[in-house]
C-alpha positions as CSV (number, residue, x, y, z in Angstrom):
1,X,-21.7,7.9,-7.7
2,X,-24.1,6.0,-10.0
3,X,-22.7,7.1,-13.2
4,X,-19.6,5.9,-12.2
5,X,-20.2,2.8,-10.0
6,X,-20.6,0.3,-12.9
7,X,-17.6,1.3,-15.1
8,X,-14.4,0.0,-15.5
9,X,-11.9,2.2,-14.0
10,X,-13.7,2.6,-10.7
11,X,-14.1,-0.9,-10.6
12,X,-10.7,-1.7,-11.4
13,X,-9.3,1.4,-8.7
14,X,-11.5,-0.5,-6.2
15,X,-9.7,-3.7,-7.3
16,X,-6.3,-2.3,-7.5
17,X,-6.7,-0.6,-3.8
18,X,-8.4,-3.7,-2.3
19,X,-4.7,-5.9,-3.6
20,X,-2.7,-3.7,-1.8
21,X,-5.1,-2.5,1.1
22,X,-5.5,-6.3,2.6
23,X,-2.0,-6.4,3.6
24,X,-1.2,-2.9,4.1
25,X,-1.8,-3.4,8.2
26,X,0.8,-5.8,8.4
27,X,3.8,-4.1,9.0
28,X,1.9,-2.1,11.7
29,X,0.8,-5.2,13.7
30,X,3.6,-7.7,13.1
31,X,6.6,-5.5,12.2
32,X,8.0,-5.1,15.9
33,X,7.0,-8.4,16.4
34,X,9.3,-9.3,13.8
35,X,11.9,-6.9,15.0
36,X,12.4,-9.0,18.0
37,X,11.8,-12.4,16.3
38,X,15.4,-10.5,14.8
39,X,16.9,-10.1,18.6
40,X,16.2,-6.4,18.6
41,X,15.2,-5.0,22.1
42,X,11.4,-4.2,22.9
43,X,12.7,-0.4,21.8
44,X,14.5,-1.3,18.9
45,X,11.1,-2.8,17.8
46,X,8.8,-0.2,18.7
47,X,11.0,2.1,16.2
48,X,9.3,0.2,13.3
49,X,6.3,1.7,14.2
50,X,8.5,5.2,14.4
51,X,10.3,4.5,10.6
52,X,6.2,3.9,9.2
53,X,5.3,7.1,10.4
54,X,8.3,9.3,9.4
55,X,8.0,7.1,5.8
56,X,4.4,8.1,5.7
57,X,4.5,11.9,6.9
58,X,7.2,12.3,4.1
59,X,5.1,10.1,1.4
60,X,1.7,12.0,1.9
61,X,3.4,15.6,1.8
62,X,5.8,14.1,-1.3
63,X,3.1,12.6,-3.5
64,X,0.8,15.0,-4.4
65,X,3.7,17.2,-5.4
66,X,5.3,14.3,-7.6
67,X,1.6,13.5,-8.8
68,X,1.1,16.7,-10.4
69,X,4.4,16.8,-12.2
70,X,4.6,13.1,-13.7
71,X,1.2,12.0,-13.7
72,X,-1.0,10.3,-10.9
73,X,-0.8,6.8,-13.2
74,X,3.0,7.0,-12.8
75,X,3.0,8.2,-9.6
76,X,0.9,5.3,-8.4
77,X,2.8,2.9,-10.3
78,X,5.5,4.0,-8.1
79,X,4.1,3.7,-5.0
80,X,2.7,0.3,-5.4
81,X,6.6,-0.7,-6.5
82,X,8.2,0.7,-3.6
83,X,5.4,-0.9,-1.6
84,X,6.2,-4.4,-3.3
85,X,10.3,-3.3,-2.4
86,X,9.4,-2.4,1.1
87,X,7.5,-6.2,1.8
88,X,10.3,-7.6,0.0
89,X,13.0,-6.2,2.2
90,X,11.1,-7.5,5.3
91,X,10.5,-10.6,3.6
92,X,14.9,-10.5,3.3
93,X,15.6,-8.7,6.6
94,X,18.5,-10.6,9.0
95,X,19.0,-7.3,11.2
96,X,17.0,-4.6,12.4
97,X,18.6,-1.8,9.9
98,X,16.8,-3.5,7.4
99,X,13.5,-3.8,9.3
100,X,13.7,0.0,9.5
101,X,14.4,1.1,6.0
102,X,11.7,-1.5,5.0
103,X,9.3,0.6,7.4
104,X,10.4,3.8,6.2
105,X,10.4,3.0,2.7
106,X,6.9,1.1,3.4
107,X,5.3,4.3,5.3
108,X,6.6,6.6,2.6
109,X,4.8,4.5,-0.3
110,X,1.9,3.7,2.1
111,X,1.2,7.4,2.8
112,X,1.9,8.3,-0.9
113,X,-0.6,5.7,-2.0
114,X,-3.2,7.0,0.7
115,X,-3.1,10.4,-1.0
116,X,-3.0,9.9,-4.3
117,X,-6.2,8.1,-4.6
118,X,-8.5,11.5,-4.1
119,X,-7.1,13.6,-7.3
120,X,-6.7,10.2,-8.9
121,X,-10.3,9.7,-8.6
122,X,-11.0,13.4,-9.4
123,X,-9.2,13.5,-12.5
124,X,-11.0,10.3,-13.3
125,X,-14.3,11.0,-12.4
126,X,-14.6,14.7,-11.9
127,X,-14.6,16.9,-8.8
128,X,-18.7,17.0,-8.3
129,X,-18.4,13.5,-6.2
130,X,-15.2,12.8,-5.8
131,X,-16.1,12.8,-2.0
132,X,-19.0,10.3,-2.0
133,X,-16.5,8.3,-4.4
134,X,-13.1,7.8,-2.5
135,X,-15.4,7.4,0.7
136,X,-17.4,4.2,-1.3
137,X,-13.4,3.1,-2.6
138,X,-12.3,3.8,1.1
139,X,-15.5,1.3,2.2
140,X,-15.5,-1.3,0.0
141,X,-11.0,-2.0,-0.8
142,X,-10.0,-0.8,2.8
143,X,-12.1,-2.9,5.0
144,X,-10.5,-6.0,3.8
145,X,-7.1,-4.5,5.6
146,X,-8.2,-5.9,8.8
147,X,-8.1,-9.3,6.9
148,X,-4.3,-9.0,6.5
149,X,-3.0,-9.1,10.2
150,X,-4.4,-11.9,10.9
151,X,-3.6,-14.0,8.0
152,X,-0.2,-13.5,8.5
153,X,-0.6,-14.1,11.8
154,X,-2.1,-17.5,10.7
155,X,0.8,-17.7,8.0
156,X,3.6,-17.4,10.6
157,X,2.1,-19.8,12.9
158,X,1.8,-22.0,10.1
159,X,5.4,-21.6,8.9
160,X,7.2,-20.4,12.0
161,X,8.8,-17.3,9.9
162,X,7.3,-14.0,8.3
163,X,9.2,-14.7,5.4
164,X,6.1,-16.6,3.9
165,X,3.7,-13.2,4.9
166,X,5.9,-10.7,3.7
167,X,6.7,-12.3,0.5
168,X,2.7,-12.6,0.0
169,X,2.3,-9.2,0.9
170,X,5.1,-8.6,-1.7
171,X,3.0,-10.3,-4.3
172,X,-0.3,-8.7,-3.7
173,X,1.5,-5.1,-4.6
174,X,2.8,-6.7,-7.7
175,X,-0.1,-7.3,-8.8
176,X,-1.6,-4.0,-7.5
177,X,1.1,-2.7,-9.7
178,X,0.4,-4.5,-12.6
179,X,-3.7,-3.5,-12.3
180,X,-2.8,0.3,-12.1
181,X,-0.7,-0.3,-15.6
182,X,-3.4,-1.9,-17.1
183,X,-5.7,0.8,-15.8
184,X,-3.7,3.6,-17.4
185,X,-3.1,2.1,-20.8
186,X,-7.0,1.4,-20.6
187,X,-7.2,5.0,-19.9
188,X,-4.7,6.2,-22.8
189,X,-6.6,3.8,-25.2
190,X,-9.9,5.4,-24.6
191,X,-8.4,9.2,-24.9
């Protein structure tokens, strides 16, 4: 862990996983909510939760697969678009269909994302402490998540709508997106 902590790709994977990490709680606390801000029943809404966890029990058994065939650059890539897609669709959603396949697409990318970053950082930084590593990424990038809930919270009390949350939370993966790119032509530069 002290070899790597001061170089650039752990610092930028810590980066990269804090963007997408602080709203990555969102459409866990706020998506039924926003379900029946769309007139769907107290049931309906409760499916959100129900499309996440599907998305994400396909996405984690999926990823690791896809990861070792394409690459776990352009498998991350991927995930961080789809996550960008998902918060876009909420951010667009008129009726509840498209809440759920905003969850499930969300959960599957969510879950990918969740996986991928242990090989990631084993490929990067070797298998010896790949444990103490992820756990330190896990730490420092995921404890900003329990940031996001609230500020869309705030945001929708501010705006009256989601729109203005999801379409942040939208942005954030972009740029998590755009990070990981930078990361692996960093990466290809130096090889």
């Amino acid at each position: 862990l002290a070899e790597v902590r001061g170089t650039e790709p752990f610092l930028l994977i810590i980066v990269i996983y804090f963007t997408t990490w602080v709203p990555i709680f969102v459409p866990f606390v706020h998506g039924p909510a926003f379900a029946e801000d769309l007139g769907a029943g107290k049931l309906a809404a409760a499916g959100v939760l129900s499309a996440i966890g599907i998305g994400g029990l396909v996405g984690r058994l999926c990823s690791g697969v896809v990861s070792d065939r394409i690459g776990r650059m352009p498998s991350l890539l991927a995930v961080f678009a789809l996550q960008a897609v998902a918060f876009a669709m909420y951010a667009l959603a008129h009726a509840i269909g498209t809440v759920w396949a905003a969850s499930a697409l969300f959960g599957f990318a969510y879950g990918g994302g969740v996986t991928l970053l242990p090989p990631l950082c084993s490929d990067l930084f070797g298998r010896a402490h790949v444990a103490a590593i992820v756990g330190v990424i896990f730490a420092v990038a995921g404890s900003p998540a329990a940031i996001g809930p609230f500020l869309a919270g705030w945001l929708y009390d501010v705006s009256g709508s989601y729109g203005v949350a999801f379409t942040s939370s939208a942005v954030l993966n972009v740029i998590a997106f755009v990070l990981t790119a930078w990361l692996a032509w960093r990466l290809r530069r130096a090889h």
